[in-house]
C-alpha positions in Angstrom: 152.9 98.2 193.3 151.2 95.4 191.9 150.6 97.3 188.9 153.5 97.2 187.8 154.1 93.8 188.1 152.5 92.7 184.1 154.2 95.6 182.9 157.7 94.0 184.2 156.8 90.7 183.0 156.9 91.8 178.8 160.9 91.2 178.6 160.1 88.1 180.5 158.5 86.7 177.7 160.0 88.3 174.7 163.0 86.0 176.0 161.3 82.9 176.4 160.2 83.4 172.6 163.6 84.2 171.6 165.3 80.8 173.3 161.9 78.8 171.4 163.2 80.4 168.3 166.4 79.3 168.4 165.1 75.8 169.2 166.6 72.8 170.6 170.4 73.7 168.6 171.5 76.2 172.0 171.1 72.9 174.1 173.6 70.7 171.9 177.0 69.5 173.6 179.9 71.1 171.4 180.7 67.7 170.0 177.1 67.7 168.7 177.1 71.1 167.2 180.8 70.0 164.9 179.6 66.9 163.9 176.5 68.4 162.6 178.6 70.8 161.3 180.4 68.7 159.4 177.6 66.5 157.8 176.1 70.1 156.9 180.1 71.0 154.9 179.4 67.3 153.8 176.5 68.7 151.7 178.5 71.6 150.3 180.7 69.2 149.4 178.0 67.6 147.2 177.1 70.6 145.6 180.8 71.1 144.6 180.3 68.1 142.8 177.1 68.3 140.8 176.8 71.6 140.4 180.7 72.2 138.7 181.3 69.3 137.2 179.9 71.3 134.0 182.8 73.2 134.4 184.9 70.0 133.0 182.5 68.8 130.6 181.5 71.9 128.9 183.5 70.9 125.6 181.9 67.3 126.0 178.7 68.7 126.5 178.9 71.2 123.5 180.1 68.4 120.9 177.4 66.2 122.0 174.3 67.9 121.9 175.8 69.9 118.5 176.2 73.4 120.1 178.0 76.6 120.4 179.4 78.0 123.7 176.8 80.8 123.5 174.0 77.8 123.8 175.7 76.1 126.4 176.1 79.1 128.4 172.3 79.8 127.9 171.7 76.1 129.1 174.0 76.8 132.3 172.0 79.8 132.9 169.6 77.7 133.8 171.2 77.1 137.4 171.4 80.5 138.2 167.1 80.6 136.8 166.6 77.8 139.5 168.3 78.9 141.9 166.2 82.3 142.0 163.1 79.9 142.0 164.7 77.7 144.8 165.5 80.3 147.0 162.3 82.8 146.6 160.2 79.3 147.5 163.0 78.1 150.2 162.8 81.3 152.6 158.9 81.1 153.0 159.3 76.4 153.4 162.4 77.5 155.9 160.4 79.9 157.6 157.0 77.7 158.0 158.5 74.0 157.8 161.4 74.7 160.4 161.6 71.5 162.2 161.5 69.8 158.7 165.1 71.7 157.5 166.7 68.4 157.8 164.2 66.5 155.3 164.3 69.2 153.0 168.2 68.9 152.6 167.8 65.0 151.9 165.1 65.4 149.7 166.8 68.2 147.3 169.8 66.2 147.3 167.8 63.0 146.3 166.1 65.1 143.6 169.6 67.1 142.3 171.3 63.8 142.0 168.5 62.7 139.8 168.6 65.7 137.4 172.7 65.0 137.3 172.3 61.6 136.1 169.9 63.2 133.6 171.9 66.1 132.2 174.8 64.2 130.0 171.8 62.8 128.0 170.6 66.0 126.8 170.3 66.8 123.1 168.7 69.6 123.1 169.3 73.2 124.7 166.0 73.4 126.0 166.3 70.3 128.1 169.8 71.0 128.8 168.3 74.5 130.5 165.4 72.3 132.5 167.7 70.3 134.3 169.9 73.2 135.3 167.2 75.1 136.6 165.9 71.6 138.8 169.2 71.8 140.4 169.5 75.5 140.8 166.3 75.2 142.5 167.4 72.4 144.8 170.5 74.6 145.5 168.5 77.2 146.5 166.3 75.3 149.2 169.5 74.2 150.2 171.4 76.5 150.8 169.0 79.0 153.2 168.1 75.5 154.9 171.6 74.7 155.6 172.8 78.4 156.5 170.1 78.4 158.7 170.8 75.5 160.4 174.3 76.8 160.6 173.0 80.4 162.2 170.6 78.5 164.7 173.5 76.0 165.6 176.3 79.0 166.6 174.7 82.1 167.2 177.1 84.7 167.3 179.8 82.2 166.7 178.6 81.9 163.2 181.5 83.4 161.4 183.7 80.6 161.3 181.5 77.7 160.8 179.9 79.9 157.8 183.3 79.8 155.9 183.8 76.1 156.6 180.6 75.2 154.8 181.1 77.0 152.0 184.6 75.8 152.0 183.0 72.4 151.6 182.0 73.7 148.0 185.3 74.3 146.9 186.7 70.9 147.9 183.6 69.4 146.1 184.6 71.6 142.9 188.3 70.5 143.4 187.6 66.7 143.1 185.1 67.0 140.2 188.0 67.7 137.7 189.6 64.4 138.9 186.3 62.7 138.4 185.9 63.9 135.0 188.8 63.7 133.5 189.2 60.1 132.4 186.1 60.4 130.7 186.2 63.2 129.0 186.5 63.1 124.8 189.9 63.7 123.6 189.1 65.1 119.9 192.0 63.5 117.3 194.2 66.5 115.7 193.7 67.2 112.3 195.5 69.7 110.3 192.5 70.9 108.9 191.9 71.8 112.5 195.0 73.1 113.0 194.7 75.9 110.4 190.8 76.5 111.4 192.4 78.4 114.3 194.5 81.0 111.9 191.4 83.1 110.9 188.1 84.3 112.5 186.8 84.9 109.0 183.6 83.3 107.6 183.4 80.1 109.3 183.9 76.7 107.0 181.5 74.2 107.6 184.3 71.3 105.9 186.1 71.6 109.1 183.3 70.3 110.9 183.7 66.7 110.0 187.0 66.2 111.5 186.0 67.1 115.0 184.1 63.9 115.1 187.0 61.7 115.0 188.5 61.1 118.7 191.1 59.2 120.5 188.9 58.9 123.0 185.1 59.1 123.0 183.2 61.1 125.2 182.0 59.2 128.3 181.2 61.8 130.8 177.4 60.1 131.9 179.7 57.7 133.6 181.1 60.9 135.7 177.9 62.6 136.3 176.3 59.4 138.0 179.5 58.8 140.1 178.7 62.5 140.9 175.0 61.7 141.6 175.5 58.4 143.6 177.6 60.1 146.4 175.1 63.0 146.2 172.3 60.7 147.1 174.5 59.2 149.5 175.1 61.9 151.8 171.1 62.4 151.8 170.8 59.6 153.6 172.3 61.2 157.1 169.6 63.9 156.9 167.1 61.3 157.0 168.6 60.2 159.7 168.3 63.2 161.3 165.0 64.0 160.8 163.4 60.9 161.7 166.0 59.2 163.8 167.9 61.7 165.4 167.9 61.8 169.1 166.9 65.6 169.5 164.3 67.2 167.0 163.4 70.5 166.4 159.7 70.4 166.5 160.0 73.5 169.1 157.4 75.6 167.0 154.7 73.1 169.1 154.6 74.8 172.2 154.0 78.2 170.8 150.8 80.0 171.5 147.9 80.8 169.1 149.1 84.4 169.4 152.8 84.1 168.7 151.8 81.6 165.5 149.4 84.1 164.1 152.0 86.7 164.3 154.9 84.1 162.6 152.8 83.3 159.8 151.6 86.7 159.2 153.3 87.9 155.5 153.8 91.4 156.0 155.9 90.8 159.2 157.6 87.8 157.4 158.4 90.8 154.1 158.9 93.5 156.5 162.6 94.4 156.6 162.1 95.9 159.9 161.8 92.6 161.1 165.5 91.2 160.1 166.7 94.8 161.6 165.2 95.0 164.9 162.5 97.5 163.9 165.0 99.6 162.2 163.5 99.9 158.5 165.2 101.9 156.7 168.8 100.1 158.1 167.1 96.8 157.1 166.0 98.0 153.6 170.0 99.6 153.1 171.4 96.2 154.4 169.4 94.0 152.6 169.5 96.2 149.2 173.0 96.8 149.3 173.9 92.9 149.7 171.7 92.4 146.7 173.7 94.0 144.7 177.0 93.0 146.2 175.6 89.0 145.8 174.8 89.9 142.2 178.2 90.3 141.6 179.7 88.3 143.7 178.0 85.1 142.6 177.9 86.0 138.7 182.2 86.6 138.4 182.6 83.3 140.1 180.2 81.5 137.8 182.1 82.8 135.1 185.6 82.2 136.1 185.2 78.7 137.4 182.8 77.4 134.1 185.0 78.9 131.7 189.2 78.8 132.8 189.2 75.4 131.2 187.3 76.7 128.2 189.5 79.9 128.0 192.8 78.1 128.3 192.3 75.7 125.8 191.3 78.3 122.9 193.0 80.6 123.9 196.5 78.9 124.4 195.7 75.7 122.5 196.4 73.6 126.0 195.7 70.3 125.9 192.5 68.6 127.6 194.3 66.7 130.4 196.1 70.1 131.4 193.4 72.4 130.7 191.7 70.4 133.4 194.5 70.7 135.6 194.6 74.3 135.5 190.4 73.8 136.6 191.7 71.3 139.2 194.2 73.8 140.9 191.5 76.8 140.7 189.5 74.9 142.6 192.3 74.1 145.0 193.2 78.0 145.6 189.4 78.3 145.6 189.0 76.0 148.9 192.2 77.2 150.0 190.7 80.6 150.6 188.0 79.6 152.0 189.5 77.8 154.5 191.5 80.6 155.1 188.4 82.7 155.8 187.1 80.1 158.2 190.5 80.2 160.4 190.6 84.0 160.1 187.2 85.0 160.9 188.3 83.7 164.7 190.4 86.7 164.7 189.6 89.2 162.0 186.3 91.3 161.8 184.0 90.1 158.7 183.7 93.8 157.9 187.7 93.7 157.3 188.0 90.6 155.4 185.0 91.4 153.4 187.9 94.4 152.0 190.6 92.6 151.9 188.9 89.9 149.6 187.5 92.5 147.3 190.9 94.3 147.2 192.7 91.4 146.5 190.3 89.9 143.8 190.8 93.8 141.7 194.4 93.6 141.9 194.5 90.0 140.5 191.7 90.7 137.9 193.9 93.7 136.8 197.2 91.5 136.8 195.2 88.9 135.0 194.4 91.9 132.3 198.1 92.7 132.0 200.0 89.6 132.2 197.7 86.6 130.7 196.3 88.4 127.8 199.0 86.5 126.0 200.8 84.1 128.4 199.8 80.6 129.7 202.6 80.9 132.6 200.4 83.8 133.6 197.5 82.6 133.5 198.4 79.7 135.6 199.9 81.9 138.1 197.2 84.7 138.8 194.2 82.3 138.9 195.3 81.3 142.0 195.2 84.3 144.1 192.3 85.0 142.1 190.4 82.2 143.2 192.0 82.4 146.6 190.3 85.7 147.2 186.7 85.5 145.3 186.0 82.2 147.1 185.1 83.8 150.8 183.3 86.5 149.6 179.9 84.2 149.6 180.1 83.3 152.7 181.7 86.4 154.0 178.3 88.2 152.5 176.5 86.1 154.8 178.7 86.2 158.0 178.4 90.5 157.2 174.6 90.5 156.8 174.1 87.9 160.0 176.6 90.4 162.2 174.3 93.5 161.2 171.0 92.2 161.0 168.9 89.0 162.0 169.0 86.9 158.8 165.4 84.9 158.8 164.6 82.2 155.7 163.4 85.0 154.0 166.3 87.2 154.5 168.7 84.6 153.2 166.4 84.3 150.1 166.7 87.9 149.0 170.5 87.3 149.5 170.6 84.4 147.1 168.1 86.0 144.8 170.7 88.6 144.4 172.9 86.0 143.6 170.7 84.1 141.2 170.2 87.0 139.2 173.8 87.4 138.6 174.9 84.3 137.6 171.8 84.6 135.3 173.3 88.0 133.9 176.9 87.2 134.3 176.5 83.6 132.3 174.1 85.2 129.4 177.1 88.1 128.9 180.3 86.0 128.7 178.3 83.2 126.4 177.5 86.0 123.8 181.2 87.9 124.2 182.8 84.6 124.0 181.0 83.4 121.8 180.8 86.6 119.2 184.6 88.6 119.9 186.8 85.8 121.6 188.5 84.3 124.5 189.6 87.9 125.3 186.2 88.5 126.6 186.8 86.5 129.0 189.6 88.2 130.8 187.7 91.7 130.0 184.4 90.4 132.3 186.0 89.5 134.8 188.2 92.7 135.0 184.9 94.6 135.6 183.5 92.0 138.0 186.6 92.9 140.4 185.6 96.8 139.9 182.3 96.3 140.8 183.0 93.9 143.7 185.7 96.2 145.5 183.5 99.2 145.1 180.4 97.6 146.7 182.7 96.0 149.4 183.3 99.4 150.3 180.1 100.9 149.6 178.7 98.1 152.6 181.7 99.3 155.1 181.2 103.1 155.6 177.3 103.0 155.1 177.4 101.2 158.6 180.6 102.6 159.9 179.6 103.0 163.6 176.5 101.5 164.1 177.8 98.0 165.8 176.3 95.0 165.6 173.1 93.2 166.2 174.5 90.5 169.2 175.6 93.6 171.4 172.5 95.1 170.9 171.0 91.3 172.2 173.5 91.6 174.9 172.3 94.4 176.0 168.5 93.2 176.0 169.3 90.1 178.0 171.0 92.4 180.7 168.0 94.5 181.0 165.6 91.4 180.9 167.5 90.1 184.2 167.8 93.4 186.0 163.4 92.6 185.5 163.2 89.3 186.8 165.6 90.6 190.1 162.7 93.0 190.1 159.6 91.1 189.3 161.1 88.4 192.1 161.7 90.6 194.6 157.9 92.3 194.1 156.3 88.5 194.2 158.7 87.7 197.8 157.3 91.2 199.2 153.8 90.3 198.1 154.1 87.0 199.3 155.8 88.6 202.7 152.6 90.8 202.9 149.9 87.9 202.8 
């Protein structure tokens, strides 16, 4: 009888590693977990702010530094190129540093505030593209810091909180506009301009002088250090946290030789059997699958939010004040929605509202293609249920990876890499369309980006029709690790009986 006692004991201790692992986050009072919750949406908000407000400025930045659109989409590339740096570097510094996630949030922030006060000063494409990627690649630590924080915080409650971060971005990307706007240039008409917009023949280089003459000169360094200061603001309550706060979570210190040998070792940190509970080939379909979907995902929304006030002034000649109104109520639809997804993920399986966002974003990319090819009124109207519906699908990614498999530091980084990658792609294509064939372009991208996005939606639905989810295959561990210690207790009080 007693040997059997050490083989009852292994579920024992696979649970005790699983409540280190989660750290010191289960213990937190609810009031804890929101207001941590909300200083983490605080930081979305921030990343709203300095990582759109190109969106606003893109003519400004353009006249400026002497460039074409093509350049400056090159040069806003750069994000997506750091944000592929920060998060291949941020999965393995979330995975080792853990109980440092809360000083690497103040520290990017710091360091992407820095770059934004930088940026405006840029004359040159190539230094343009450096700052870019140094906040991509702050994003990207960022972000699988944050989300983990978010996943360690609620568990299987993750859902909602997950949309009301990233709803924190589009509220950041909402006020931008607003920030922007009263400096931004406003270029004086001329009617040499005027008639530079009847032909697309050879261009003529005497309508260049004219563009120099403004009402109002461009000013937008004051926005981008407004922009930075509240940035570096915010940092300030994760220093807080880390040094201050009145829980930590240095739990990794009581682990075992063993179990630290086996965290660190790189082949189980790589292996996707790992996220999928020793399930390989699932893990490597999960994981490869939301690449893809990410890719696209990420790279549509790049384009539609850095170019609708771009679009909608050459294409429909609007004005710059209501141009970046049009930006301003995107961006209101676009936090909108993901609000929306916060409230309905309480009721609503992610694997449904991942297709009903993908669904709706093709039908408004196709009523886009139809009715705003040559109508302003349309163009206002559809790009808010455009933006309504592609602003969840981020974090509904996440909250569908997290309810299938366990997303570590590293999982979240092949995510985002995914994304990266896209907004690379996605960024390079509509700069050289736009660029070379016209506005049209625009509309013709993002028509294929809501293809792709519904098919893959659906693709990731039936390829794990009926296989549940990872917390009731938890639920069902932790109900066979307590019928063991009824065992193992009863075996030590008839041993004990017996002496």
């Amino acid at each position: 009888m007693s040997g059997t006692i050490p083989q009852q004991t292994k579920p024992d201790m696979s649970l005790e590693k699983e409540e280190k692992q989660s750290g010191d986050h289960q213990g937190l009072s609810t009031g804890a977990k929101v207001v941590k919750t909300i200083f983490l949406v605080s930081i979305w908000i921030c990343l709203g702010l300095f990582l759109e407000i190109t969106g606003p400025t893109q003519k400004d930045l353009k006249l400026r530094a002497n460039l074409n659109y093509e350049d400056v989409s090159r040069a806003v590339s750069g994000r997506s190129i750091g944000f592929f740096i920060g998060a291949a570097i941020g999965g393995f510094l979330v995975d080792k540093l853990d109980p440092y996630c809360d000083l690497m949030l103040a520290v990017c922030l710091d360091l992407g505030g820095t770059a934004t006060i930088i940026a405006p000063y840029a004359q040159s494409i190539g230094l343009m593209w450096f700052l870019f990627v140094m906040q991509g690649t702050f994003e990207g630590i960022i972000n699988i810091a944050g989300q983990k924080l978010v996943l360690e915080i609620w568990q299987e409650k993750a859902s909602s909180p997950m949309f009301l971060l990233h709803f924190g971005f589009g509220v950041g990307s909402f006020i931008v506009p607003q920030i922007a706007n009263p400096f931004l240039a406003i270029p004086k008409p001329t009617p040499a301009a005027e008639l530079s917009n009847i032909t697309t023949l050879d261009p003529i280089s005497t309508t260049a002088a004219p563009v120099t003459e403004y009402l109002r000169e461009s000013r937008i360094e004051w926005a981008y250090l407004i922009v930075a200061l509240i940035t570096m603001g915010v940092s300030i309550v994760f220093y807080y946290y880390q040094f201050c706060g009145k829980w930590s979570r240095n739990t990794g210190v009581h682990k075992s030789k063993k179990e630290s040998d086996d965290d660190t070792a790189i082949l189980k940190i790589i292996d996707p059997a790992t996220c999928a509970d020793g399930k390989r080939l699932f893990g490597i379909q999960v994981l490869g699958l939301l690449f893809f979907f990410f890719f696209i995902a990420t790279g549509g929304e790049r384009v539609y939010g850095k170019f609708i006030r771009s679009f909608a002034i050459d294409k429909y000649n609007l004005d710059g004040d209501e141009a970046s109104l049009l930006n301003s109520v995107f961006w209101i639809s676009y936090a909108i929605g993901r609000f929306s997804g916060f409230v309905a993920a309480r009721w609503i399986s992610i694997r449904m509202i991942l297709i009903i966002e993908s669904t709706g974003a093709l039908v408004s990319a196709i009523l886009l293609n139809i009715f705003a090819d040559d109508s302003s009124t349309g163009l206002w109207v559809l790009t808010q249920p455009m933006a309504f519906f592609i602003a969840p699908c981020f974090p509904s990614g996440v909250g569908w990876a997290d309810f299938h498999i366990h997303l570590s530091g590293l999982g979240i980084t092949f995510l985002l890499l995914g994304g990266a990658l896209g907004g690379v792609c996605f960024m390079w294509i509509i700069g050289y369309f736009y660029e070379q064939y016209g506005p049209l372009y625009f509309l013709y991208i993002i028509q294929a980006y809501g293809i792709l996005l519904c098919v893959l939606a659906f693709i990731l639905h039936f390829s794990t029709w009926g296989k549940g989810h990872r917390f009731k295959d938890e639920m069902k561990k932790e109900e066979v690790v307590e019928v063991n210690n009824i065992q193992l207790n009863f075996y030590k009080k008839s041993d004990q009986e017996k002496e």
